[in-house]
N, C-alpha and C positions, 0 to 999 in steps of 0.2 A: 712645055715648061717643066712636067716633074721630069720627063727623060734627060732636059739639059742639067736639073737641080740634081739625080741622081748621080749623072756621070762628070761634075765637077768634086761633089764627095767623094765616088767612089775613088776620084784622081787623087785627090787629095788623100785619102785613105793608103793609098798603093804608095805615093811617095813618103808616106809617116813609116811603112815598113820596112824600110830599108836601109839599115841599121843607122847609124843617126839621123833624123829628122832635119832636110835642106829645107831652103828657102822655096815655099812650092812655085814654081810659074806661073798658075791660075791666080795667084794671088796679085799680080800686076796688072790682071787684067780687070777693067771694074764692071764686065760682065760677074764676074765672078761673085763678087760682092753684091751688085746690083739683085741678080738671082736668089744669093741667100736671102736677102729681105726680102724681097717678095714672098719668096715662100713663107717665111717668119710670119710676114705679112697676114697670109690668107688665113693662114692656124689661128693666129688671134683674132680673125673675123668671128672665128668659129664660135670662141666664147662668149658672142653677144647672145647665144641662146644660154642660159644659166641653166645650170643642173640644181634642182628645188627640189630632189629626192628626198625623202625621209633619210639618214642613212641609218641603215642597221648595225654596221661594225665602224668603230671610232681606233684609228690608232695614230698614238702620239710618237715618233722617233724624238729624243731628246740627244743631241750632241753634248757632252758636258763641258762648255769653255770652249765650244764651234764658234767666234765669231767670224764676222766674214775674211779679212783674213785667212784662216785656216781655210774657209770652205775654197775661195781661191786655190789656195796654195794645193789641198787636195785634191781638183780637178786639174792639177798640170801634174801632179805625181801620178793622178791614174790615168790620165793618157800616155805619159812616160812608161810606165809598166808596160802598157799593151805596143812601148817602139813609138811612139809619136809624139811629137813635140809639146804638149799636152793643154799649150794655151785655148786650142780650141775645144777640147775635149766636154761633153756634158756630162756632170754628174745624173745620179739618178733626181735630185732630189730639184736638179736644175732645170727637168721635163716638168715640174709643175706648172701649171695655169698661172697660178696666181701670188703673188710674193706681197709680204710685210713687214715692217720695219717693228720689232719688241723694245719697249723702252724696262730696261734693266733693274731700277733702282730700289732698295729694301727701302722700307717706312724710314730706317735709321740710319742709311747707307747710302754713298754716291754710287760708292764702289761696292756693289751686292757679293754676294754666297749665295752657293748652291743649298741653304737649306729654305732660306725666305725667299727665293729664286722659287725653287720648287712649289711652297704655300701659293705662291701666286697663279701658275699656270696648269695647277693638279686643283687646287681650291676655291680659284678664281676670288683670292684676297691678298693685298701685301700684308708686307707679315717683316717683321725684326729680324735680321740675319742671325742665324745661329740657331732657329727655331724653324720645327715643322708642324703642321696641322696644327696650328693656335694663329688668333691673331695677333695684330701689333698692341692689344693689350697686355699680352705675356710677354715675362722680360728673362732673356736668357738666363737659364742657369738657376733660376727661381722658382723650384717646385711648387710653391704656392700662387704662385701666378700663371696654372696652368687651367684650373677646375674653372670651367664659367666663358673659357675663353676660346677652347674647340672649335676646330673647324672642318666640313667635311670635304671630302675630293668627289672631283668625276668619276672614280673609278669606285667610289659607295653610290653615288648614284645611277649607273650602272648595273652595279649588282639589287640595286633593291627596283629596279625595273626591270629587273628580269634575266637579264644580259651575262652572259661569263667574262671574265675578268683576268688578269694576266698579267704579271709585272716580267720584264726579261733585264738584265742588266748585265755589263761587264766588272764591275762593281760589287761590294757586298751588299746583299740584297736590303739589310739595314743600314743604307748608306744612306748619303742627304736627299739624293734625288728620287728613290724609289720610297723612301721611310713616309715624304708628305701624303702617299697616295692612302694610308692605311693609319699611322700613325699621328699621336696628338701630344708631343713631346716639346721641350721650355731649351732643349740641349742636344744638337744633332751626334754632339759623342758621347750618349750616351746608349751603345749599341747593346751592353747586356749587363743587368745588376752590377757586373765585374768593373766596370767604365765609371757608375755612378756613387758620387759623392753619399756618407752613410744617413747623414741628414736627410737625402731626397728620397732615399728607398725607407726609411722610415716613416718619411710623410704618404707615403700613399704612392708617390710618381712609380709610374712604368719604364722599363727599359724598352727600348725601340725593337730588339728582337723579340721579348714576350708580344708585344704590340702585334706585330705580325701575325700572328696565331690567334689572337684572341678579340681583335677589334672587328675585326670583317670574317664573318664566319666563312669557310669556306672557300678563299678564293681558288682560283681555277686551276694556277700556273702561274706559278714562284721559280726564276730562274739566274743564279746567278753566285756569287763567293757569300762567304761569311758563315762557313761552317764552323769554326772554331767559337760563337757567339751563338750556339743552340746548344749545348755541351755541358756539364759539369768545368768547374775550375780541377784541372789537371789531369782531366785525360785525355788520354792520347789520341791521336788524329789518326781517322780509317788512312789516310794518304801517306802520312809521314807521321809515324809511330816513336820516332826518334826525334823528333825536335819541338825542345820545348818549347816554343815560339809559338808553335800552331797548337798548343795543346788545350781546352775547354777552358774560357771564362768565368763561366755562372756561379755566382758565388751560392744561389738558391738550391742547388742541385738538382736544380731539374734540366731534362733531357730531352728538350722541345720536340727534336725529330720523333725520338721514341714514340711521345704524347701524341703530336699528329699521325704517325702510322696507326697505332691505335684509335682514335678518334676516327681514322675514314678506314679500317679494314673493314667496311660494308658495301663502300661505294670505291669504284676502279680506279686506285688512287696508288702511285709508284712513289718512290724515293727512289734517287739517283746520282750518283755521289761521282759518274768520269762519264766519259763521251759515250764510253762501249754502250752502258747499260744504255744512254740516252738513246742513241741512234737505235738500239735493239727493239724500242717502243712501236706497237703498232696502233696512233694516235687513236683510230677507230675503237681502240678495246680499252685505249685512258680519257677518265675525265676529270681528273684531276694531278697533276705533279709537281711535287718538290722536288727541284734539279739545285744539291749547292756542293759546286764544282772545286773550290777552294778554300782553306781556312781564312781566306781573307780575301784580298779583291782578285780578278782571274787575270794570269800575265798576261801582260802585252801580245798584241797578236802576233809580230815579229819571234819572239821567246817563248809562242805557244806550244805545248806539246802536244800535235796534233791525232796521235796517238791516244791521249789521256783528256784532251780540254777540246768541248765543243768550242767553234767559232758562234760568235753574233750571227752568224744567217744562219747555221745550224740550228742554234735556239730557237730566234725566229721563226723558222718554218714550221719546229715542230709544234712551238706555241700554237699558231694560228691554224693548222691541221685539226688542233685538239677545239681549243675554241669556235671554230665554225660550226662545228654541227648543233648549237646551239640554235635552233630555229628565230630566238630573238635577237640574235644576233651577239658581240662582243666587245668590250674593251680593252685595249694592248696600249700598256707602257712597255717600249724601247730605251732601254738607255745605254749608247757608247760612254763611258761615264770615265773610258783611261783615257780619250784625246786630253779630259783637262792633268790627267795627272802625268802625261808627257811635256805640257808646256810648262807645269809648276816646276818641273826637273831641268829645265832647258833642253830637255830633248824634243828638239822638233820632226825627226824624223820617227820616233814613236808616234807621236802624239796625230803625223797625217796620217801615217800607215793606218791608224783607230779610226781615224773620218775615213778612210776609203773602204776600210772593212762594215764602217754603220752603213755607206752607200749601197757596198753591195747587198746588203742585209734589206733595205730600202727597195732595190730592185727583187730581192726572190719575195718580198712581199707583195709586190704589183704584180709580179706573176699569177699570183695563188688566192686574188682578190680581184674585185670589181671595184671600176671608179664610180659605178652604177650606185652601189648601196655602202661605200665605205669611203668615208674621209679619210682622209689619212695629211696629218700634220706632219711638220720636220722645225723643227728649231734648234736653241742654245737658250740655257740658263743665263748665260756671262759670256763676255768675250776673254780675251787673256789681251797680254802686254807681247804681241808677238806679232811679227811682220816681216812682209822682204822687200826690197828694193837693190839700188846699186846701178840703176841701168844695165842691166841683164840682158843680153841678144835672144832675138825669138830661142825655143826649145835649149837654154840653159836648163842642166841640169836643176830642181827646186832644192836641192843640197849642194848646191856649187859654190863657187866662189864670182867675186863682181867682175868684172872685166877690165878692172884698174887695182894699182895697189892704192894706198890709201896717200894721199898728198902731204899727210901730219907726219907719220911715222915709216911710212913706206912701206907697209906690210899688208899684205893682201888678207882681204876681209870675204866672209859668206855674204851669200844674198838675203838669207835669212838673218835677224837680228831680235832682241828681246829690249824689252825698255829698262827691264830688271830683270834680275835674276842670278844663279850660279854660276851664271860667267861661262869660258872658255877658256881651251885650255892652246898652245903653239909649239909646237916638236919642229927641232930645227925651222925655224920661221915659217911653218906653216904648219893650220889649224885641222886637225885630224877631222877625218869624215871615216863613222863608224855610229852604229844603231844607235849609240847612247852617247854621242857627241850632244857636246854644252853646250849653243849657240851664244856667240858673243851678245852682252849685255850692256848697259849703259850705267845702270847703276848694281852694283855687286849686292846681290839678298842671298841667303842659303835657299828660298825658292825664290818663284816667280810669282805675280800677283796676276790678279783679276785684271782686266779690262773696265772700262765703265759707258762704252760707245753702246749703240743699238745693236741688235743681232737681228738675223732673217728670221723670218716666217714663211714656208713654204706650205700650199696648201693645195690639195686636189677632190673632188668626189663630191658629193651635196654641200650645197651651201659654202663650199671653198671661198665663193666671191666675197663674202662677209670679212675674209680677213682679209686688207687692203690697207694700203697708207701706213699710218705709226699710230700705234694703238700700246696702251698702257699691259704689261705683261699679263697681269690679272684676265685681264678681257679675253684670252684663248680658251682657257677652258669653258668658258659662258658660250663662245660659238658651237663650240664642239657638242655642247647639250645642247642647245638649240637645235641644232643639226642633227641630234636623233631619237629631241621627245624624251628626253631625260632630266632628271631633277625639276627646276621652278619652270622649265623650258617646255611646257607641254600643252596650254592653250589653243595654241595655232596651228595644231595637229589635229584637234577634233574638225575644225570649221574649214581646214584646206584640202583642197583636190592634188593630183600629179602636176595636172594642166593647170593651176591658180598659183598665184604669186601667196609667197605665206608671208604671214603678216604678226606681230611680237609684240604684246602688251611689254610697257620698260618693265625691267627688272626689278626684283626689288633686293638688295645685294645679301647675298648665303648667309651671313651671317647676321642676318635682324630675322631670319625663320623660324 
């Protein structure tokens, strides 16, 4: 059986390579299929034995505005890369065990943000869009409804159990999604004194970039944009010294990087400001780094200069190289955070090219880890207003067009489509395909919105099994502690063996502690 199930792949395999992707012949056969499932079959036998490991290393991949949609559409562009018609293609993130449906929705919101998005599955609380690390009793924008209303992340509990800690992002590292892990802020732009209103910095509130440095002592491994937001208000940027765009914020004059160099020349701690320096690190001799790669968020990986800007799996690897050697093991926030800021553009071929760069990132982390003693989660915040159809023939191009013109106006349409958005653009009756192509929209916005459907949940390593069916977003992070003895999650670790089922006094929710 596996010598038949290998050599209908490998056929299949040899016919994808061969510059466009045919109709393969094994596929009319219903050996062919019959075969797959079975083998599908037996591997899900496998997981009636549950892995009930402690885990030691917890990491979250967050897609920003991954809903399913995208992840589809991602697993046909990255078999297309590799010359195959890519419907059948597995993502990384698609070899998990165990899959969940995330219900989306802010305390205030049908239609969620990435910053009450993030309170929920870094904090395990919903939370009012527009805010991170506070509950839904703070109300945006309202410095005085921040004190009393705190909230902490996985990633402080974590560090106050021992564990090393890591945020990686493509993003400014005081963006929405990575600010909830650290930060306790009423206003997700409010990235450094320079952003905030004069009332709030006189009441006491903090900017999201002092936040950083000063809420969680020491974290491990800070990687991502938003150099221009640790800086003095106008000067000038190591990178681009000439453009006042990037040049310092802070209206306090202080000099966050400065401060942290300082603060750890005791303990083996780098700043790193382009790829060279990064890559030149020998993780063994760091345990501690700030990598901020751009004054603002880091290009698209398509417009990367790979010369100058780490990629997401560069990051990645060298994050978790540094935090391993932590014998308690570690915590890793991932976040692709430009997939969502290619579908607010209508650019949908940015925004997959960014899921198939988190996938690969996704794989050089399975390499370099154990599903033995590390969880490893994959989700989305929010979905977006983005999709394809059209009745598309197997291995269509995922940037093509439909295989009819349109019956109303006779003009041929993408397969891709937005529900809103920036619209598109028609040169001589037809619609340009090019990295920053607008995919056609429905209703004309200057961007594109949010989604309000479920997103997946992918889960592998201890206790995976726990996330299953449709669970309220809040509820991941509470598994994930569970899963390795961390925060209120620690009862059922004195009284369980390897060999006994563990067992979970309820919760009693983070924020009545």
């Amino acid at each position: 059986m596996k010598l038949t199930f290998l050599l209908i792949i490998c056929s299949c395999l040899a016919w994808g390579g061969l510059g466009k992707p045919q109709f393969p012949d094994q596929e009319k056969d219903p050996l062919f299929w019959n075969t797959w499932a079975q083998h599908t079959l037996k591997n899900a036998l496998t997981l009636q034995k549950l892995n009930q490991n402690t885990a030691k290393n917890l990491i979250l991949f967050l897609g920003d505005g991954m809903g399913i949609p995208t992840v589809t559409a991602a697993r046909i562009l990255k078999g297309q890369l590799s010359g195959l018609s890519g419907e059948e293609t597995q993502l990384e993130m698609d070899k998990f065990p165990f899959v969940a449906l995330s219900k989306t929705y802010n305390t205030n919101a049908q239609v969620s943000d990435s910053a009450g998005t993030a309170t929920a599955y870094l904090c395990g609380v919903k939370a009012n869009e527009g805010t991170v690390g506070v509950s839904a009793a703070a109300v945006r924008s309202q410095c005085n409804t921040t004190q009393g209303n705190e909230v902490t992340s996985i990633l402080r509990w974590a560090k106050e159990a021992g564990k090393s800690v890591g945020i990686v992002t493509t993003t400014r590292v005081n963006h929405a999604t990575p600010s909830a892990a650290y930060a306790h802020c009423v206003d997700r732009d409010w990235f450094s004194d320079g952003e905030m209103p004069a009332e709030a910095v006189q009441a006491g509130c903090k900017d999201i970039a002092r936040q950083l440095f000063e809420n969680i002592p020491n974290i491990d491994v800070i990687m991502g944009g938003g150099r221009k937001y640790m800086f003095p208000k106008n000067q000038s940027d190591v990178e681009y010294p000439g453009e006042k765009k990037h040049f310092g914020t802070r209206k306090d004059g202080r000099n966050l990087v400065e401060e942290w160099t300082n603060r750890m020349k005791n303990k083996k701690a780098k700043y790193v400001w382009n790829k060279k320096e990064l890559l030149s690190l020998n993780p063994n001799n760091v345990d501690y780094i700030l990598g901020l790669f751009e004054p603002g968020d880091l290009p698209y990986n398509l417009e990367r200069n790979t010369e100058t800007d780490p990629s997401l799996t560069e990051m990645v690897e060298l994050a978790i190289k540094i935090l391993r050697k932590n014998p308690r093991g570690f915590y890793l926030l991932v976040e692709g955070g430009r997939i969502d800021h290619g579908h607010h553009e209508g650019k949908a071929k940015q925004a997959l090219h960014e899921a198939v760069e988190m996938d690969r990132a996704i794989g050089r982390a399975d390499l370099i880890t154990s599903i033995y003693d590390t969880m490893t989660v994959v989700t989305a915040d929010h979905s977006h207003m983005f999709n394809f159809g059209g009745y598309t023939p197997r291995g269509n191009t995922i940037f093509g067009l439909a295989p009819m013109l349109s019956d109303v106006d006779q003009k041929p349409f993408t397969a891709i489509l937005y529900g809103n958005g920036p619209g598109f653009k028609v040169i001589n009756g037809l619609r340009e395909n090019e990295n920053n192509y607008q995919a056609q929209s429905a209703v004309p916005l200057r961007m594109e919105t949010h989604g309000g459907e479920d997103v997946a949940v992918f889960a592998k390593g201890p206790m995976a099994h726990l996330l299953h069916g449709v669970h309220e977003q809040n509820y991941i992070p509470h598994v994930m502690a569970y899963a390795a003895c961390i925060g209120q999650n620690r009862d059922h670790c004195m009284s369980s063996s390897p060999s006994s089922p563990y067992t979970c006094n309820t919760p009693t929710p983070f924020f009545l502690l």
